[in-house]
VOTI-459656 format. One record per residue (C-alpha): residue number from 1; residue in one letter; x, y, z. Coordinates in Angstrom, 1 decimal. Layout:
BEGIN
{atom NUM; a; {X; Y; Z}}
...
//
This chain:
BEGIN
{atom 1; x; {136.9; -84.8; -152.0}}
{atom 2; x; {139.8; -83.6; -149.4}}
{atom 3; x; {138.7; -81.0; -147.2}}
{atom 4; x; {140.5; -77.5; -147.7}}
{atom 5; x; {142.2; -77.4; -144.7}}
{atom 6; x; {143.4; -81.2; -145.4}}
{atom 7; x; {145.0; -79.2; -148.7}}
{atom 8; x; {146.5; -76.8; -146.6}}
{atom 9; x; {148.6; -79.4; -144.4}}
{atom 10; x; {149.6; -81.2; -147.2}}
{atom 11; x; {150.8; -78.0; -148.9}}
{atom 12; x; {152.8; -77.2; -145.7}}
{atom 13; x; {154.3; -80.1; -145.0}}
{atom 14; x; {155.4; -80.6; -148.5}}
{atom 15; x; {157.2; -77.0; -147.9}}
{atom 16; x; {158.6; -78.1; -144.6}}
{atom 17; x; {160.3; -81.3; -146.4}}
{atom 18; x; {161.5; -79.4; -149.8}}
{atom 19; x; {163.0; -76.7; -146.9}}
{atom 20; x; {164.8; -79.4; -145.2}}
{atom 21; x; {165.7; -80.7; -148.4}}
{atom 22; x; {166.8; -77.2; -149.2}}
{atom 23; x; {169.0; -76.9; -145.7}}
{atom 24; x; {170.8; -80.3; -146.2}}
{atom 25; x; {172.2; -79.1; -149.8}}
{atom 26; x; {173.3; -76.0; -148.3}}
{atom 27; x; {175.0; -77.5; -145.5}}
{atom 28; x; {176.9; -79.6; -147.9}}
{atom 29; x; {177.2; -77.1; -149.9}}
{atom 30; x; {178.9; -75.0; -146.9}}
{atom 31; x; {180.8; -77.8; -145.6}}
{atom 32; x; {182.4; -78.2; -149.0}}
{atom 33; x; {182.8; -74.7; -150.2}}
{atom 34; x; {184.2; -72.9; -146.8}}
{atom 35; x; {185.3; -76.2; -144.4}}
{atom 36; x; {187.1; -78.0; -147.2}}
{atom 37; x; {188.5; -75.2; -149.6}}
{atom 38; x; {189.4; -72.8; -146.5}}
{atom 39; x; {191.7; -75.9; -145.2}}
{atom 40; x; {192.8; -76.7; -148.6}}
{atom 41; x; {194.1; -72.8; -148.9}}
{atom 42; x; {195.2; -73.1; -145.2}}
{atom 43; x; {197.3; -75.8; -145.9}}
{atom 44; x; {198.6; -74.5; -149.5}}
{atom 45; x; {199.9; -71.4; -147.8}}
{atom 46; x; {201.8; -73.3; -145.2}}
{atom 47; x; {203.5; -75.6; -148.0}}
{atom 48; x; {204.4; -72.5; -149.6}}
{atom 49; x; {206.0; -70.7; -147.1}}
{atom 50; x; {207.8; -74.0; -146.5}}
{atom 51; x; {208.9; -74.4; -150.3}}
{atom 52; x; {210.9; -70.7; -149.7}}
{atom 53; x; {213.6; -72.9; -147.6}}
{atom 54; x; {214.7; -74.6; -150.7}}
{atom 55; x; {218.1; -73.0; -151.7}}
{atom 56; x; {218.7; -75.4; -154.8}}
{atom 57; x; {220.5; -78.6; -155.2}}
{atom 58; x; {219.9; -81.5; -153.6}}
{atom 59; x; {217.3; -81.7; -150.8}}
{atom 60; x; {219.5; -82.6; -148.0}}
{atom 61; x; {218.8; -83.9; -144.2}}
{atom 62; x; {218.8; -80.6; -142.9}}
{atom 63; x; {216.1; -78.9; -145.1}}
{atom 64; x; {213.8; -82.3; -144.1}}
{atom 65; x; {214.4; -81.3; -140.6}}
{atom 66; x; {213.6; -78.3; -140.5}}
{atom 67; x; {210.6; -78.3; -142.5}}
{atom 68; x; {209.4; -81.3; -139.9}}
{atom 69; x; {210.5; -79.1; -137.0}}
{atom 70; x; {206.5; -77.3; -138.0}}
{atom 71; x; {204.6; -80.1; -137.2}}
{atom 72; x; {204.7; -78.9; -133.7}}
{atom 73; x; {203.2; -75.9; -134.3}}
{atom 74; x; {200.4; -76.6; -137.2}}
{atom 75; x; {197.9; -78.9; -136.5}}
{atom 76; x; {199.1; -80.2; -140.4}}
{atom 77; x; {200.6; -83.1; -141.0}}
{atom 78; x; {204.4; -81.6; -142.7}}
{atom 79; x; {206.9; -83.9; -144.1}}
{atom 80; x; {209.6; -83.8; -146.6}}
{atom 81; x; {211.2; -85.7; -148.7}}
{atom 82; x; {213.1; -86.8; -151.8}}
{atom 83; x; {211.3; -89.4; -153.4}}
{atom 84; x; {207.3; -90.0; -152.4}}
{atom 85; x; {207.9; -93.4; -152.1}}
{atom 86; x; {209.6; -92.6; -148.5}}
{atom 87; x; {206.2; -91.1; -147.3}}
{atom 88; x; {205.1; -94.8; -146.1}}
{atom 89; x; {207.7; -94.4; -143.8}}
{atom 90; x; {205.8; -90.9; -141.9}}
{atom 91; x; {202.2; -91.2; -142.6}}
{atom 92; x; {200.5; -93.6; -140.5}}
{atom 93; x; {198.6; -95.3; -143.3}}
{atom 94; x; {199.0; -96.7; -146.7}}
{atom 95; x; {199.7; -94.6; -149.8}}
{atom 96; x; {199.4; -95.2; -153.1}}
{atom 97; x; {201.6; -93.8; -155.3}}
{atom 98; x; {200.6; -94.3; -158.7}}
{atom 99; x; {197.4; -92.5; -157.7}}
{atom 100; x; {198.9; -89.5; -155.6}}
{atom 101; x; {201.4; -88.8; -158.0}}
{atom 102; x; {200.5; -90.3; -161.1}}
{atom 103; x; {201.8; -88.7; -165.1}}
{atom 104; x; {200.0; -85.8; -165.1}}
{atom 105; x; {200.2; -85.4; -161.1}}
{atom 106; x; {204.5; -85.6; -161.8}}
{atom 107; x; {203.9; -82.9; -164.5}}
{atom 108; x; {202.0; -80.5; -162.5}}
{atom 109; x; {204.9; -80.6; -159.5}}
{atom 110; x; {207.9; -80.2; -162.6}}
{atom 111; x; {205.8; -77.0; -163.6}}
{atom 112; x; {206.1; -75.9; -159.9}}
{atom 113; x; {202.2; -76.4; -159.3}}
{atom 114; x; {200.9; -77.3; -156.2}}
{atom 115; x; {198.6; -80.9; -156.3}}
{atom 116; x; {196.0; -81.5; -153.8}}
{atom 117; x; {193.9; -84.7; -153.3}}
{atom 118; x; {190.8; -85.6; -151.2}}
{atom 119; x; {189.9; -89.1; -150.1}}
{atom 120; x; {188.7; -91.3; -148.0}}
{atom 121; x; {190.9; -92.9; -145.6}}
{atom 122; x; {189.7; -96.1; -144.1}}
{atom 123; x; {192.3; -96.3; -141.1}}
{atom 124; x; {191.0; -92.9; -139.6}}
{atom 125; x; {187.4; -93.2; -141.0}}
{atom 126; x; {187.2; -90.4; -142.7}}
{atom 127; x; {187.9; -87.7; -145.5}}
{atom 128; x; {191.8; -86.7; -145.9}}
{atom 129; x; {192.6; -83.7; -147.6}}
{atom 130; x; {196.8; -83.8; -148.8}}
{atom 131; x; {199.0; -80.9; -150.6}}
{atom 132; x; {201.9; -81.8; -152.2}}
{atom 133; x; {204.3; -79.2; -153.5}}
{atom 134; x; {207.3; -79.7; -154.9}}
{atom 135; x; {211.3; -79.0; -155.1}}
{atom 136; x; {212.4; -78.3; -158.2}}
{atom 137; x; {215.5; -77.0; -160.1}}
{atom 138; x; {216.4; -77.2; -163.6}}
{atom 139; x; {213.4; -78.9; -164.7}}
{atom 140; x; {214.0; -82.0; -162.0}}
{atom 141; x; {211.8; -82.9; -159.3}}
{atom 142; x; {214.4; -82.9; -156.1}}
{atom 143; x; {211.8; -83.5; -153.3}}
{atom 144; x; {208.1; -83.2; -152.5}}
{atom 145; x; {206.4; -81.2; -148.9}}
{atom 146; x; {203.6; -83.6; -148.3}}
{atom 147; x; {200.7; -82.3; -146.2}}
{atom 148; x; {197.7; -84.0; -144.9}}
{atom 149; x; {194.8; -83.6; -142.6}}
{atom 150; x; {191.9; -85.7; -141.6}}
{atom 151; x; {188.5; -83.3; -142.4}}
{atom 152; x; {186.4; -83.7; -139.6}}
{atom 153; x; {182.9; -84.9; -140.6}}
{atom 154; x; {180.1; -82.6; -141.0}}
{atom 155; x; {178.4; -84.6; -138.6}}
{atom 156; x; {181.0; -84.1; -136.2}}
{atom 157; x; {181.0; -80.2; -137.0}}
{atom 158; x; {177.6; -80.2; -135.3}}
{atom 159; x; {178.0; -83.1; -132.5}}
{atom 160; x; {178.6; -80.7; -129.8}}
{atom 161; x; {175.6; -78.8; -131.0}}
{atom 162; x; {173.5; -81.4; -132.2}}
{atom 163; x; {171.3; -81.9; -129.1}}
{atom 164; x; {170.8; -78.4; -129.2}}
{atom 165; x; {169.9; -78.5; -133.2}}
{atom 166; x; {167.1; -81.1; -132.0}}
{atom 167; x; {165.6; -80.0; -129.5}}
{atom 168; x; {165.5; -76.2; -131.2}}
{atom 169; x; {164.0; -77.8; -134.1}}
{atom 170; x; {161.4; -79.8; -132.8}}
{atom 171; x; {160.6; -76.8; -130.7}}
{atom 172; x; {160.6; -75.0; -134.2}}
{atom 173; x; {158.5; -77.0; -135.4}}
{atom 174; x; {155.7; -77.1; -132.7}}
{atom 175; x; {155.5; -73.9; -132.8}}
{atom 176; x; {155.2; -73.3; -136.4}}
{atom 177; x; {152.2; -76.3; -136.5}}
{atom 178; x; {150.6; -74.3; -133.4}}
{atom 179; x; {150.8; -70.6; -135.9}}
{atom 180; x; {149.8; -72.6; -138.6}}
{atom 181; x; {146.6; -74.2; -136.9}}
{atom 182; x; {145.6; -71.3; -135.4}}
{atom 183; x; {146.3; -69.1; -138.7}}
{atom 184; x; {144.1; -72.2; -140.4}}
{atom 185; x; {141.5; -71.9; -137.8}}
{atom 186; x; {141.0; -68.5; -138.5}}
{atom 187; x; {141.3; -68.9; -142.1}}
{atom 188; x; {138.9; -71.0; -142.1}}
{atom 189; x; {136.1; -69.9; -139.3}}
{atom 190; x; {134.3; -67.8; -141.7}}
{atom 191; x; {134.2; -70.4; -144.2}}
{atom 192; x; {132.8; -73.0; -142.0}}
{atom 193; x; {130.2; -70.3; -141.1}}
{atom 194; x; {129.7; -69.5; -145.0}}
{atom 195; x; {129.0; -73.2; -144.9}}
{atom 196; x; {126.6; -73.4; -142.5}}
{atom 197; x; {124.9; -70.6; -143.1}}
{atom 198; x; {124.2; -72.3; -146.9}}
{atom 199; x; {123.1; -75.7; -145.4}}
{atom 200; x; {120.3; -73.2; -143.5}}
{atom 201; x; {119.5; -71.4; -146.1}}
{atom 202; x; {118.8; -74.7; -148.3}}
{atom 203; x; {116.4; -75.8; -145.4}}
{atom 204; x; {114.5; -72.6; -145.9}}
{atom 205; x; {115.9; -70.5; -143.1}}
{atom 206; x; {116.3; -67.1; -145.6}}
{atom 207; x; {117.2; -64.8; -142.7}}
{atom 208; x; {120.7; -66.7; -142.3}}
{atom 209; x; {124.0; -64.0; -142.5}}
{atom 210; x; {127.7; -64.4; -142.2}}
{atom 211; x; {129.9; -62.3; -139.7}}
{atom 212; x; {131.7; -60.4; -142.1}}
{atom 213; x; {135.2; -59.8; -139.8}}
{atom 214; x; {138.0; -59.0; -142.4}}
{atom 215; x; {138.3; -57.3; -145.9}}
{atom 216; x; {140.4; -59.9; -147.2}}
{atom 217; x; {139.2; -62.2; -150.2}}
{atom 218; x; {137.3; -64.8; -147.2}}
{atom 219; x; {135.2; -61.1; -145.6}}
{atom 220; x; {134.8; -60.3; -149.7}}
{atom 221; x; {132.9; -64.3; -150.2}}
{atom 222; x; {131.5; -63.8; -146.6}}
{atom 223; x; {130.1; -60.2; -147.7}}
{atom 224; x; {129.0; -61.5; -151.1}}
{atom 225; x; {127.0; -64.4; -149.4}}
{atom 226; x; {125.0; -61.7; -147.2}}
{atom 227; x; {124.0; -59.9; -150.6}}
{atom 228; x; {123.1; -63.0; -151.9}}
{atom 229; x; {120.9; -64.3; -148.9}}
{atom 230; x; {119.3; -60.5; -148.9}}
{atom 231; x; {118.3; -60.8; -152.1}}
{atom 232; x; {116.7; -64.3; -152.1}}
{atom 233; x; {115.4; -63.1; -149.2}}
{atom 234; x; {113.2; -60.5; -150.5}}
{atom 235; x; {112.9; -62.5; -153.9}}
{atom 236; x; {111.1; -65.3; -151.3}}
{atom 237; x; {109.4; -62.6; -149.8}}
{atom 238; x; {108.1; -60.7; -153.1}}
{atom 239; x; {106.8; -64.1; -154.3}}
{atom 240; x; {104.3; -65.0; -151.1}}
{atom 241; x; {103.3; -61.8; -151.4}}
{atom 242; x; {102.6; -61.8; -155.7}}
{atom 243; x; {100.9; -65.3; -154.7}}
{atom 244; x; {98.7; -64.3; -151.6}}
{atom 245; x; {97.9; -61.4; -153.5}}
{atom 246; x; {96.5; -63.2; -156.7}}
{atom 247; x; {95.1; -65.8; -154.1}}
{atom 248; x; {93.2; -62.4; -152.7}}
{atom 249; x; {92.8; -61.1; -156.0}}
{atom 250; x; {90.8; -64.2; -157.7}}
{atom 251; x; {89.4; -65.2; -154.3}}
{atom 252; x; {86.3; -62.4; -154.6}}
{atom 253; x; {85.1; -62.5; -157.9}}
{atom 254; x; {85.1; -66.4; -157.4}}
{atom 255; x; {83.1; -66.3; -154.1}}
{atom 256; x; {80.4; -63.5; -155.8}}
{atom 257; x; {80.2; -66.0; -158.8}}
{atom 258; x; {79.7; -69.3; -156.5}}
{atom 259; x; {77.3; -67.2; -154.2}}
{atom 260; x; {74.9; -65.3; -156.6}}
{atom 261; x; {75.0; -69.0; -158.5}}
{atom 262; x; {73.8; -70.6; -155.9}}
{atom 263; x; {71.3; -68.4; -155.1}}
{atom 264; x; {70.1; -68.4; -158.6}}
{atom 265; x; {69.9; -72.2; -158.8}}
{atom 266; x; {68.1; -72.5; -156.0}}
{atom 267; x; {65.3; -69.6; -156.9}}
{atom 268; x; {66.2; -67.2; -154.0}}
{atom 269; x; {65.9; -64.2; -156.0}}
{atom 270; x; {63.4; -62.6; -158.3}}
{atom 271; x; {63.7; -62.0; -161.9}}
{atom 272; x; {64.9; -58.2; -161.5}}
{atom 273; x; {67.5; -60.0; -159.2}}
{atom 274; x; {68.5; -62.5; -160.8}}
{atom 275; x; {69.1; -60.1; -164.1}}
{atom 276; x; {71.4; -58.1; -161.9}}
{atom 277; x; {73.1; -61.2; -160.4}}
{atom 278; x; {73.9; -62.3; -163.7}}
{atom 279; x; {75.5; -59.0; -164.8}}
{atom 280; x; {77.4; -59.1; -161.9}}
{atom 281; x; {78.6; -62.7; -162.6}}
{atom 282; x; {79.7; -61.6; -165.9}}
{atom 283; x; {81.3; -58.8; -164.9}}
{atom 284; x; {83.2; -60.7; -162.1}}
{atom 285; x; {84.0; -63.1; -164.9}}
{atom 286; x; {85.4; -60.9; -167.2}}
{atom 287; x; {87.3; -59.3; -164.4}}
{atom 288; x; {89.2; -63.5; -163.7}}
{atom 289; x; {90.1; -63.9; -166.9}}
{atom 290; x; {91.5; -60.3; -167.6}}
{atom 291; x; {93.4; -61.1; -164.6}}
{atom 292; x; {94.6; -64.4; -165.9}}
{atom 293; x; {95.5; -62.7; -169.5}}
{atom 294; x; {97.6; -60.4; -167.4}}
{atom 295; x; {99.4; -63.1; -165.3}}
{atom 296; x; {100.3; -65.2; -168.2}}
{atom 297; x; {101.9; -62.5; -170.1}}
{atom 298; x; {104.0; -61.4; -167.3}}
{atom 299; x; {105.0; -64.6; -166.7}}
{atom 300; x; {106.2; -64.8; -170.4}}
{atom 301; x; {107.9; -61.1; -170.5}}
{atom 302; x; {109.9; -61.7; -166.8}}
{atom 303; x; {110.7; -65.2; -166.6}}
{atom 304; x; {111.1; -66.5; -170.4}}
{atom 305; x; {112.5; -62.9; -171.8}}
{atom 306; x; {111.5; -63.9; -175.6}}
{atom 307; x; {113.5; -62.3; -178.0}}
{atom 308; x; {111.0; -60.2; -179.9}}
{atom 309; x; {111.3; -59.8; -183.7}}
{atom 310; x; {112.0; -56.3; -184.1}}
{atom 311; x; {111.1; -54.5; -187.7}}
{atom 312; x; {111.0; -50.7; -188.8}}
{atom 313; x; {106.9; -49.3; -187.7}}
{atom 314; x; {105.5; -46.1; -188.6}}
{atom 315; x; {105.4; -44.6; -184.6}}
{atom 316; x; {102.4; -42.1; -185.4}}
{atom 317; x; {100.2; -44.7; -187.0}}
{atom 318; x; {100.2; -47.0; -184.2}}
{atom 319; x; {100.0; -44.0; -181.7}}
{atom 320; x; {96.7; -42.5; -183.6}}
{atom 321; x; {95.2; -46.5; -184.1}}
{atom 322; x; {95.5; -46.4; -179.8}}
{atom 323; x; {94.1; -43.8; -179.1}}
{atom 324; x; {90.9; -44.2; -181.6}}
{atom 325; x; {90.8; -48.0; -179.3}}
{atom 326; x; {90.1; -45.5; -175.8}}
{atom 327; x; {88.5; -42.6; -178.1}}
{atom 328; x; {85.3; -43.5; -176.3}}
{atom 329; x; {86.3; -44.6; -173.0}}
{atom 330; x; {87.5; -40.6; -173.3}}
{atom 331; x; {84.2; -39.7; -174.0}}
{atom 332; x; {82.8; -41.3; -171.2}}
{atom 333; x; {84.7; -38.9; -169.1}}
{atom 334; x; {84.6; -36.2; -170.9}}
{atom 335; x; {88.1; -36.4; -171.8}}
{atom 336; x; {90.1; -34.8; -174.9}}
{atom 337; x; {92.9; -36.9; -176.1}}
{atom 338; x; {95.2; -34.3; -177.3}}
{atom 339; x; {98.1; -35.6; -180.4}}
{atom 340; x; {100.9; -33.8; -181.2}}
{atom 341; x; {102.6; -36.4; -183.7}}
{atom 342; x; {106.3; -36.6; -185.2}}
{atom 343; x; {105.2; -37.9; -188.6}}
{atom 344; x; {108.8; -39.2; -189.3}}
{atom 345; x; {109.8; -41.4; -186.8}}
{atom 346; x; {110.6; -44.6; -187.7}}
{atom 347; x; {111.0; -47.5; -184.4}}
{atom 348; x; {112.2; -50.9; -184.1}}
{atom 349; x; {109.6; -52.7; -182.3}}
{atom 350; x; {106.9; -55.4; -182.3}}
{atom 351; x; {103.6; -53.9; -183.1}}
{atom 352; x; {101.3; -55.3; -180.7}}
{atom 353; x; {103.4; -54.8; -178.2}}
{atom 354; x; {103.9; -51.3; -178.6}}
{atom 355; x; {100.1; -51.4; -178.9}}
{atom 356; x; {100.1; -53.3; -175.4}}
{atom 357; x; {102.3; -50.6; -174.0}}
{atom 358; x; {100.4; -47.7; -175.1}}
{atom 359; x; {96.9; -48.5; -174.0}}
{atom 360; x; {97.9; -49.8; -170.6}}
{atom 361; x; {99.5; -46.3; -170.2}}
{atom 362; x; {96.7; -44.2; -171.6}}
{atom 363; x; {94.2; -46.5; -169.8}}
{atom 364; x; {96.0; -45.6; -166.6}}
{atom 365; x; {95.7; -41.6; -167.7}}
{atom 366; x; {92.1; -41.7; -168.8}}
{atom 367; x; {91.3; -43.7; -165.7}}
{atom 368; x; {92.6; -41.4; -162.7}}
{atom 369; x; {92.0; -38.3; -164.7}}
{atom 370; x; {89.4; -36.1; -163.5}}
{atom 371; x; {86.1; -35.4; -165.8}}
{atom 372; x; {86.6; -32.8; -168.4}}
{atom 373; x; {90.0; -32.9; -168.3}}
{atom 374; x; {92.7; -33.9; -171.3}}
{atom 375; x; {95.4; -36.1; -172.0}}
{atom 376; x; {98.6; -35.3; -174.3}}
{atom 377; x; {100.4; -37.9; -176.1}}
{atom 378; x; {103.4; -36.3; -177.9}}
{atom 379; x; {106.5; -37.7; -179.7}}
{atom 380; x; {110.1; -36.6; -180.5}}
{atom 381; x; {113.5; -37.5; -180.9}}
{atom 382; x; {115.6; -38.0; -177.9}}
{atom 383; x; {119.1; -38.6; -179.3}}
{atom 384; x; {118.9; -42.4; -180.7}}
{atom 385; x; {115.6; -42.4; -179.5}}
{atom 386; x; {111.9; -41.5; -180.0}}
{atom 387; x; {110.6; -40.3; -176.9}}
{atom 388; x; {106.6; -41.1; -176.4}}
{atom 389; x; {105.0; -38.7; -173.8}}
{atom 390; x; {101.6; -39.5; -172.2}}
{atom 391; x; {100.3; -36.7; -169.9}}
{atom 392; x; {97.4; -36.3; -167.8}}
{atom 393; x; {95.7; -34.0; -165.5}}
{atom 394; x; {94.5; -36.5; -162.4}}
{atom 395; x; {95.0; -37.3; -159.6}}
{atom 396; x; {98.9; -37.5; -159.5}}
{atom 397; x; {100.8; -40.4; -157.7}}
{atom 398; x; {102.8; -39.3; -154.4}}
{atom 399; x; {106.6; -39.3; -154.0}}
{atom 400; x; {107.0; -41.6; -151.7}}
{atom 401; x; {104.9; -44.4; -153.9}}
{atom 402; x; {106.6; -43.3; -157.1}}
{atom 403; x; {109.7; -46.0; -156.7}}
{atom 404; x; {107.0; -48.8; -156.2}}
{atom 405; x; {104.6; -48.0; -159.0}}
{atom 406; x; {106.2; -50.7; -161.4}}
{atom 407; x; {105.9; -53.4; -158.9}}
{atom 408; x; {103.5; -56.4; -159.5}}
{atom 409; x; {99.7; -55.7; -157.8}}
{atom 410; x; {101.0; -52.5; -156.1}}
{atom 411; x; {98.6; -50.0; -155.2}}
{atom 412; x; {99.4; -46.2; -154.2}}
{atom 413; x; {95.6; -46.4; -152.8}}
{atom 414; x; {95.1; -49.0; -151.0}}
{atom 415; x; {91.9; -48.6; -149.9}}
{atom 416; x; {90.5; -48.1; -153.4}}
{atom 417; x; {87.8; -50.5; -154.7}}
{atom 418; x; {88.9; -53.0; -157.3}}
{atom 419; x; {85.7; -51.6; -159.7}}
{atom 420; x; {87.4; -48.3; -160.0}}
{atom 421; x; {91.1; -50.0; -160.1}}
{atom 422; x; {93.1; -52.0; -162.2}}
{atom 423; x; {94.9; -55.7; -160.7}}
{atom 424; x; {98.1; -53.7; -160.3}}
{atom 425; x; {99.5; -56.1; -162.7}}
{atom 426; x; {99.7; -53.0; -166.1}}
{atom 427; x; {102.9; -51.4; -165.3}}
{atom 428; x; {104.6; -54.4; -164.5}}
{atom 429; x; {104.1; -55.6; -168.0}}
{atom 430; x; {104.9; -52.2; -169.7}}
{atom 431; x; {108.2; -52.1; -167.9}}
{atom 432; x; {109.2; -55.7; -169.2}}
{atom 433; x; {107.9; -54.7; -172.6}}
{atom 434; x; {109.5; -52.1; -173.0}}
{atom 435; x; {113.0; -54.0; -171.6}}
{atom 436; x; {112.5; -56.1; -174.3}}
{atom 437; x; {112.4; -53.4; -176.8}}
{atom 438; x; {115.9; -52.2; -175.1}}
{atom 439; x; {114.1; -48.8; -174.3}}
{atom 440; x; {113.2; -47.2; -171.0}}
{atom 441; x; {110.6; -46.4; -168.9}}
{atom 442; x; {110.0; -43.0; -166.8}}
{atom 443; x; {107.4; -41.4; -164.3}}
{atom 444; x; {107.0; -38.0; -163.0}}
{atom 445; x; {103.9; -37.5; -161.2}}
{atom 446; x; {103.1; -34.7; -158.5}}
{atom 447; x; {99.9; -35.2; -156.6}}
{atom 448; x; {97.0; -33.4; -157.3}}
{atom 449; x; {98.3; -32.3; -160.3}}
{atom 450; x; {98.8; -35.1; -162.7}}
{atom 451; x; {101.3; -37.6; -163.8}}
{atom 452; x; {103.2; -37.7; -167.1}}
{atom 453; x; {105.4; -41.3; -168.8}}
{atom 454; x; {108.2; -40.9; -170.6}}
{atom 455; x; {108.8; -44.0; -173.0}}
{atom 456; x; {111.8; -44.2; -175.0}}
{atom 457; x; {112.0; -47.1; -178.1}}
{atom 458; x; {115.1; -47.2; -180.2}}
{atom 459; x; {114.8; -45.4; -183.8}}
{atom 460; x; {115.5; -47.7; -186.8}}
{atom 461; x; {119.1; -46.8; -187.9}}
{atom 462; x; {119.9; -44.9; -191.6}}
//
């Protein structure tokens, strides 16, 4: 494939020929139109300010005379006479008659029309441009004024300039290569770094950017590459982090499973120990493939975005069938799960999902709330949507972590045990659930206070 700037040249060249192409019809066209016709009229004007000598009759010596007495101040050819066969006897080269006054030739000089003729004339090597006008009275042709001059070539027009023509067009034309290379090499600088900057990026190197040094369509790409190495940039960066933290994440319950089996196998702890070693085995257990359930279906919800098959769901059944699931993970805490239902809302949704949605949310609530406290869960209609409120009284999230709280294994406490934590991994998938219901997802939290999410799900339609 031809390089760009190969493109370019060809393009430029093909407008430097179709604009010499361009000049040589116009000097033609010049030469013909101003040269040619301003010596035709010339000449015309002479011959007819000539023809004003004739008095009538018969054209006689004198009047020839006379009107041959101008040849020495034109720089025409003049000559008169009666028939045009005498002309062989004043113009220097051969004439033929029947072509210079042929029929209609004769009939244009009896209506007292002036004829003019252009041809080549082989003795003097060039174009000849004659008038002829005639004498007439009563409808005869008395005599002719014949008129010639050899047109100088358009060649010769420019011969005296021509060296100069040459030399300022070459010089032209270096200079407009030099503007053009230059104006190419700037062109195309950014491009070439564009380029480069894409053969790094492809070998890894994610920091590459592009000197963005115009606002022009070229600083537009240049700018639009940047964005685009940003954002793989911290889509590289998000992903060693997601996979060194599920490396760190499945790393300790696998090393407490492979330690307190070993130590089992080999009879290194009591019975009493051994019971609790177990426990904790099945706990750790439980706690892998919880984490695995959650991995897998945020892998399906982000990266495969399955349409779901939406159908019309009573909203306060499946709200009232969640919160009997926690009832007594409440009651552990001491905490009172508080409905205030819309009976009538109707959603579009999948089921299970909106199941999936719910508990992670209320488990997050009854979680970080403090014993003895409550949670609210409360739905209305929000324009084209019914709005699902879950509200607690913990622990709060702070400001600065709110923006974050959605991201995969963030934690607003990082110092916080994984026993009294979930993998970070819930809101993540209630966010790209509830994408895929086309509703929306919203936090307010103050700390110390207690957090409340707003979920919207789009009503069925009348």
């Amino acid at each position: 494939m031809k390089k760009l700037t190969t493109k370019i040249w060809v393009l430029m060249c093909s407008l430097l020929i179709a604009t010499i192409a361009f000049m040589y019809i116009l000097s033609n066209f010049i030469y013909e139109e101003l040269y040619v016709s301003d010596m035709e009229q010339s000449m015309v004007e002479v011959g007819e300010k000539l023809q004003t000598m004739y008095r009538g009759g018969k054209v006689d010596d004198a009047l020839i005379a006379r009107v041959e007495d101008f040849n020495a101040y034109s720089h025409f050819q003049i000559f008169a006479v009666r028939n045009p066969r005498e002309l062989s006897a004043c113009v220097p080269f051969d004439i033929d008659y029947d072509t210079l006054i042929g029929p209609s030739e004769r009939e244009q000089l009896l209506q007292g029309e002036t004829v003019t003729k252009v041809g080549y004339e082989k003795r003097f090597d060039r174009p000849i441009i004659s008038v002829i006008l005639p004498f007439t009275e009563y409808n005869r042709l008395e005599g002719i004024i014949y008129l010639y001059y050899p047109l100088t070539k358009i060649s010769e027009l420019a011969n005296t300039e021509i060296g100069f023509l040459i030399g300022g067009a070459a010089l032209f034309s270096l200079c407009v290569a030099f503007f053009i290379a230059q104006g190419l090499r700037r062109i195309m600088r950014p491009l070439h770094e564009v380029q480069q900057a894409a053969e790094k990026m492809t070998e890894g190197n994610y920091e590459t950017r592009v000197n963005v040094a115009s606002k022009d369509e070229v600083g537009q790409l240049a700018e639009a590459f940047n964005q685009m190495a940003y954002a793989i940039q911290q889509e590289d960066g998000q992903q060693k982090t997601f996979l060194a933290t599920v490396s760190h994440e499945l790393r300790t319950p696998i090393s407490y499973v492979k330690g307190y089996s070993e130590a089992i196998g080999q009879n290194y702890m009591t019975e009493e120990e051994q019971r609790e070693a177990i426990q904790l085995i099945t706990r750790e257990a439980s706690r892998m493939e919880r984490l695995t359930n959650e991995l897998l279906q945020l892998a399906r919800t982000t990266q495969e975005q399955e349409e779901l098959e939406l159908y019309p769901i009573a909203l306060a059944e499946t709200v009232r069938e969640v919160t009997a699931i926690l009832h007594a993970s409440a009651q552990i805490k001491q905490i009172e799960l508080r409905e205030t239902l819309d009976e009538e809302l109707i959603v579009l949704g999948d089921e299970e999902k909106l199941k999936q949605i719910f508990i992670n949310i209320l488990e997050n609530a009854i979680r970080y709330s403090s014993v003895g406290s409550k949670v609210e869960i409360t739905t209305a209609i929000a324009e084209r949507y019914a709005l699902i409120s879950i509200k607690d009284a913990g622990i709060g999230i702070p400001k600065e972590d709110l923006p974050h709280i959605t991201e995969r294994f963030y934690r607003v406490n990082k110092a916080r045990s994984r026993s009294d934590g979930g993998s970070g991994l819930g809101l993540s998938i209630v966010e790209q659930l509830i994408k895929q219901h086309k509703g929306q997802l919203t936090i307010e939290s103050e700390l110390s206070i207690g957090t409340c999410v707003h979920v919207k799900i789009p009503l069925m339609e009348e």
